[in-house]
C-alpha positions, 0 to 999 in steps of 0.5 A: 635985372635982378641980383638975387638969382645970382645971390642964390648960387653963391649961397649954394656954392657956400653951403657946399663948400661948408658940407665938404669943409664938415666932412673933411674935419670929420674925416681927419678927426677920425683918421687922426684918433687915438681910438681904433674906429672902423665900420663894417657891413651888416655882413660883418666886412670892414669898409673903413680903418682909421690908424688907431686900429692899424695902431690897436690890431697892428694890421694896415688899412689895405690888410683889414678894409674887405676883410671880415671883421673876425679877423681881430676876434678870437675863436672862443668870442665869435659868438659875440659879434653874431649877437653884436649883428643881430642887435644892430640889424636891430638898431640897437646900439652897443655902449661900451661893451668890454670883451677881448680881441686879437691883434696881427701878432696873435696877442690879446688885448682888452678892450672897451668896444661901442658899435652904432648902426649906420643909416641912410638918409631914408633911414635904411641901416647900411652897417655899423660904426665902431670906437674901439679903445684900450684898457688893458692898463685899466684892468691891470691897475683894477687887478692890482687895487683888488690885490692890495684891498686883499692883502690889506684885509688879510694884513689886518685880519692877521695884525689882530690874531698876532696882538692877541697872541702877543697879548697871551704870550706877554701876560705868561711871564709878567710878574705884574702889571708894570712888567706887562705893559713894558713887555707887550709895549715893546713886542708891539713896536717890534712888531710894528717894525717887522710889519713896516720892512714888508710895505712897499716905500711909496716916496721910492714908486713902491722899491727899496733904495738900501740894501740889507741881509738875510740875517738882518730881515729875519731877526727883525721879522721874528723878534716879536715872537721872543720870550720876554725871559732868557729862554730863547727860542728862535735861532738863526745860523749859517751863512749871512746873505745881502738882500738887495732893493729889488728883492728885498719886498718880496723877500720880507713879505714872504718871511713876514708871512711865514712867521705869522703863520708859525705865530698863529698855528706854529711853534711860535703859538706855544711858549715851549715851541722853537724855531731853527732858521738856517741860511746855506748856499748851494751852487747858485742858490740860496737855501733857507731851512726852516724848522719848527717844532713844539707847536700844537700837534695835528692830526692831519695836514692843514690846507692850504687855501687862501690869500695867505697862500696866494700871497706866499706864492706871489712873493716867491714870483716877484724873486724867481724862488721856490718853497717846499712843505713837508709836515713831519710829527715834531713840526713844519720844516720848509726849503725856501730857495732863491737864486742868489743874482735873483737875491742880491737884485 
């Protein structure tokens, strides 16, 4: 008798097995992704949720499986999954489709989402396969990259307009040419030094080890904008304050900014203009009083749009601090106030 028939049922108990061994591994490498991956019905209910989006949205697989899939979609995005519908009952597929969805808790992430249909063996579309992943981490760096490229420009920008002034401010009490060069020389280095106290130490992962003072950072910050003679013009007073690591960027990034401003629109753009830096304490606050005058009149009070004022704001965030402007007819005066623990952090 012949061995073949025999041959043949081993062959298809084999396949069998290889079939059933496939989906096994398939169904544990899904069960077992980092990413959320579910499937649904063309009707929009879920039938299958992996742990990575029990993980992602926070509900188990008993909570989500029979559950319309805008369970995990805010109100003002549903729109989204009628147009995700209407193109899978296309066939279409969706490839990496960024969007928001929401989580049990009510919170919001972002996400990169793809959708694929699912067909039968006739090639009829049963529902859709989705691979959600998170990327609020991603956008946040991307957001944080804009925010430095920005600050860059804008630092850059400003550089140029101060070596301008420093330039004019220099040649109008240089005898000659050698006193010229000395003079610009050191008003540069200083204000090199001054620009260097706002950067971020990158050795340290972006914070400052050592402490310092208000006094300190203040008169290193304008010392730039002195005059070469004896005449001086730029007084700070009151009471010294310790600045410490985790305050000390936002801190000198603020001033930096403002005695820029005074610089190229201010009391510092003049050579008869002054400024009155004084440092009080109030309860629990630090006050810083800054007034200018003898800068260039104005007629009007100047806006305030831009980086420069989004940068302000977000170095007073960075130190819980507040800023109040007032525009008089001898100058700008402002009221910078810090909390001291807030300060010496």
């Amino acid at each position: 008798m012949s061995d073949l028939p025999d041959i043949a049922i081993e062959a298809g108990r084999s396949d069998r097995t290889s079939e059933i061994d496939a989906g096994a591994w398939l169904a544990a490498i899904v069960e077992n992704s980092d990413d959320a991956i579910l499937s649904k019905t063309l009707d929009g209910v879920i039938t299958t949720w992996n742990r990575g989006a029990s993980r992602l949205f926070g509900y188990s697989a008993e909570e989500a499986i029979g559950k319309p899939v805008t369970i995990v979609i805010p109100e003002d995005r549903l729109h989204e999954e009628e147009h995700i519908l209407a193109r899978l009952r296309a066939g279409e597929r969706i490839d990496h489709f960024e969007t928001v969805r929401r989580r049990k808790d009510g919170t919001l992430i972002e996400i990169s989402l793809t959708v694929s249909p699912v067909r039968n063996a006739a090639g009829q579309i049963l529902g859709a396969s989705k691979i959600a992943r998170d990327i609020t981490a991603q956008k946040r760096a991307a957001a944080q990259q804009m925010l430095l490229l920005k600050e860059m420009r804008h630092r850059v920008k400003n550089l140029f307009a101060l070596a301008t002034g420093l330039v004019a401010l220099s040649a109008r009490g240089a005898h000659d040419v050698g006193e010229l060069t000395s003079d610009l020389t050191a008003r540069l280095m200083a204000l090199a030094a001054a620009h260097q106290l706002t950067l971020p130490d990158l050795d340290n992962e972006g914070t400052t080890e050592s402490s310092t003072t208000l006094f300190s950072l203040l008169e290193a910050i304008v010392a730039p904008h002195e005059l070469a003679d004896e005449r001086k013009r730029i007084f700070v007073k009151g009471t010294d304050l310790p600045v410490g690591g985790g305050a000390f960027t936002s801190v000198a990034l603020l001033l930096h900014e403002l005695a820029t401003n005074a610089a190229k629109y201010g009391a510092l753009s003049t050579p008869d203009g002054r400024l009155d830096v004084t440092v009080s304490v109030q309860d629990d606050d630090a006050i810083i009083h800054w007034a200018e005058c003898g800068g260039p009149r104005l007629d009007r009070t100047p806006d305030r749009e831009g980086f420069g004022t989004a940068l302000e704001q977000a170095s007073l965030k960075g130190t819980g601090g507040t800023l109040i402007r007032s525009w008089k007819d001898a100058g700008l005066t402002m009221e910078i106030r810090f909390k001291l623990s807030r300060l010496a952090a």
